[in-house]
N, C-alpha and C positions, 0 to 999 in steps of 0.2 A: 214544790216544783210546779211551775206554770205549764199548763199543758197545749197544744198547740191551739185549740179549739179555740184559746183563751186568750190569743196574742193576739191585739188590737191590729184591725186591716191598716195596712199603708196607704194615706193620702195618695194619688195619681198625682205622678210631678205636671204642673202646669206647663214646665219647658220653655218655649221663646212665646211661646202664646201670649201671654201679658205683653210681654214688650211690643210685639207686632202688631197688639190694639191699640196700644199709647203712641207709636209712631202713626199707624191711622189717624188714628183721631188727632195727634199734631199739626197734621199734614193739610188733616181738614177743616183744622180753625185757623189755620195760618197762612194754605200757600197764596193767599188772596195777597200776604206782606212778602211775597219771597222776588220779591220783582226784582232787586237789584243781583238774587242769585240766577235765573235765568237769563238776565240781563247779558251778566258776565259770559254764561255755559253759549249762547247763542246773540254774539254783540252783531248790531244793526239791524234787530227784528224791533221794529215799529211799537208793539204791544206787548210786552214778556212775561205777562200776566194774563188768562181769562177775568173777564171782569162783567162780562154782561150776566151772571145768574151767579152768586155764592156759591160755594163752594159746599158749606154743610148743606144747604138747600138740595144742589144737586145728588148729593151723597144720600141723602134721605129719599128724594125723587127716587134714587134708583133705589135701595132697599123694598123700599116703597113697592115697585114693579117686579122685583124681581122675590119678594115677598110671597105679593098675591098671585100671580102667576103659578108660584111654587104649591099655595094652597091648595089651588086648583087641579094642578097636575097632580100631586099628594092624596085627596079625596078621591077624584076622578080612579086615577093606577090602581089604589090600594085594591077598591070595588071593587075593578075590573079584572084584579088577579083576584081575588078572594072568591068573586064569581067563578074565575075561569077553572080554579082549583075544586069547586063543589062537584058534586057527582049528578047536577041540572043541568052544568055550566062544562060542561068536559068538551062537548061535540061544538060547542064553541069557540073552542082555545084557539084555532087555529085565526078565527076571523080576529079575537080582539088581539092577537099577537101581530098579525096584519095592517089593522087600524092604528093601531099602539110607534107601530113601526114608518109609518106615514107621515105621521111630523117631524122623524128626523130625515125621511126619503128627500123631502123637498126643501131648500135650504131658507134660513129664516126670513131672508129677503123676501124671497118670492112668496113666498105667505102671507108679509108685510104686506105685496104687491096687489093680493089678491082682495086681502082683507080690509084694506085702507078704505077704497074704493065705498064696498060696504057699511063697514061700522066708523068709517069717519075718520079722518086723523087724529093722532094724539094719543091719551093712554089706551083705550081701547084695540085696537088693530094690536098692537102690542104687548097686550097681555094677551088677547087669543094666539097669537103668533109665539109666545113664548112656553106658555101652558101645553100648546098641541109639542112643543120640542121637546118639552122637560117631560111625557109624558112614557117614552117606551124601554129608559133603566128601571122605574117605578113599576110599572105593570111586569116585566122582567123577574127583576128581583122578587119581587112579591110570590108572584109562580115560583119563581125555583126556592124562596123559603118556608113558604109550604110543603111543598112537596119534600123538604128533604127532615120534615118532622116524624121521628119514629111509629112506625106502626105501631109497637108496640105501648108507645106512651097513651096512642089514640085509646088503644084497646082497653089500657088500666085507666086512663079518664071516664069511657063509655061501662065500664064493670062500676065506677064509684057513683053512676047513677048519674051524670051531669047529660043537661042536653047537647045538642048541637050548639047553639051558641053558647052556652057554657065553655065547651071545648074550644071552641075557637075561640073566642074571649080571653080564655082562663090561661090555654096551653098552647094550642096552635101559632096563633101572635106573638106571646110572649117570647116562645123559643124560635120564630121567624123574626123576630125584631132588628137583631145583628145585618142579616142581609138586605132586610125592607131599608134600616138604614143608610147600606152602603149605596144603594139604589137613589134613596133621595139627594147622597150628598153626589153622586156625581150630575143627578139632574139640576141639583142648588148652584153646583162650581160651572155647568156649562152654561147655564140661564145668567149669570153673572156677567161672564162676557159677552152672551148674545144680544143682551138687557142697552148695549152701547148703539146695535144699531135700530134700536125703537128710535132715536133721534132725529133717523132719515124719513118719519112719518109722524116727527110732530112732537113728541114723545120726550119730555125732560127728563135725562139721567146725564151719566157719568161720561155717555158716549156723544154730547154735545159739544163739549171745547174738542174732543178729538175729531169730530165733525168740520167744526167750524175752523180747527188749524187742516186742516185736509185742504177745506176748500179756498182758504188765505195763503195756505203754504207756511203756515208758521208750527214749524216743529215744537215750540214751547208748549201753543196748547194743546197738541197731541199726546206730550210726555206727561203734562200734568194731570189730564184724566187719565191716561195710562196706569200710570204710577200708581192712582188711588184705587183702579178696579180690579189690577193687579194683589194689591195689598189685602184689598176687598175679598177678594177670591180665597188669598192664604187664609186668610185670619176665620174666612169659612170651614173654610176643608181643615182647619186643624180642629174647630169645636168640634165635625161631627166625629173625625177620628175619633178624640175623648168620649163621645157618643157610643161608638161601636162598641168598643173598651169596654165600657161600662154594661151595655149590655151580654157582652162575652161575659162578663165576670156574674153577672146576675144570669147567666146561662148556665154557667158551671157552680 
């Protein structure tokens, strides 16, 4: 008799996840040919297609942005709560919660506005303007997944002789993982959409044709970047789900 120990784990269902990559990615070798369907959805628009920048180009532009950005904020937060959790770093907590909370006080525009000026148009303004947004679930989460690591587990780590980085490394992280995650994916899902108005300073992504039908008046290419950052967005926030998951299960 097989005993439970001994029963192979269950594969995670992938769910619609597959399919909402392959409709992406359809969507974005194609709609550049989908002319005679927006044609039809919206008849006597002049242009029913974007066509001044590809489509996969732009698609990559944005990952691209909203990538590094994401890096940034990701190194920067984690730091900064992992600081703010140390017993150096305590009488701190309150500033870098403060700071932390400042990129999303002032909206991404005006950040744009401030920083264009400065760092130039184009990618630049726009990844510092994204990275200060995506930066205060990150520092967040990070804090409260620390802190809600057992005393107790501290104290059997520090009896087994590990140092401090040991512990944090080894135990601390690992069992704050789950939350630091859920942290990054909500700053990944809202950097996603924000990532559309880097466009208004220069800035090739996804938020260009929606730019550009804004300023035409042509609903086509609003819908058609829509549609893809949209899609963009799901097909994020379902990996890190499986992310969470995965670390709950390596938790338990």
């Amino acid at each position: 008799m097989i005993g439970i120990g001994s029963l192979p784990a269950r594969a995670p269902r992938l769910g619609i996840l597959p399919w909402l990559t392959l409709v992406f990615i359809l969507l974005t070798l194609f709609m550049g040919q989908a002319g005679p369907l927006f044609d039809w959805l919206f008849p006597g628009i002049d242009k029913p297609v974007y066509t001044r920048h590809s489509f996969p180009d732009l698609v990559l532009d944005h990952i691209f942005l909203v990538t590094a950005s994401s890096l940034i904020s990701v190194i920067v937060g984690v730091s900064a709560g992992v600081f703010a959790t140390r017993p150096v770093g305590e009488e701190f907590k309150p500033v870098i919660s403060a700071i932390s909370a400042i990129g999303q006080t002032f909206p991404p525009a005006a950040v744009l506005a401030v920083v264009a000026p400065l760092a130039g148009f184009g990618f630049k303004p726009a990844l510092v303007a994204l990275a200060l947004y995506g930066l205060l679930p990150i520092v967040q989460n990070t804090m409260a997944g620390l802190e809600t690591v057992p005393s107790a587990t501290l104290e059997a780590a520090r009896g087994m002789g590990l140092s401090k980085r040991e512990i944090l490394t080894r135990v601390e992280l690992p069992l704050a993982m789950r939350v630091i995650t859920a942290g990054i994916r909500v700053s990944v899902i809202v950097n996603i959409g924000t990532a559309t108005i880097a466009s208004t300073v220069g800035a090739r992504s996804l938020g260009t044709p929606i730019i550009s039908g804004l300023v035409s008046q042509n609903v086509a290419f609003v819908l058609q970047g829509a549609i893809l950052v949209a899609l963009l967005a799901i097909v994020t926030d379902l990996v890190f789900e499986r992310l969470e998951r995965f670390f709950s299960v390596e938790r338990t």
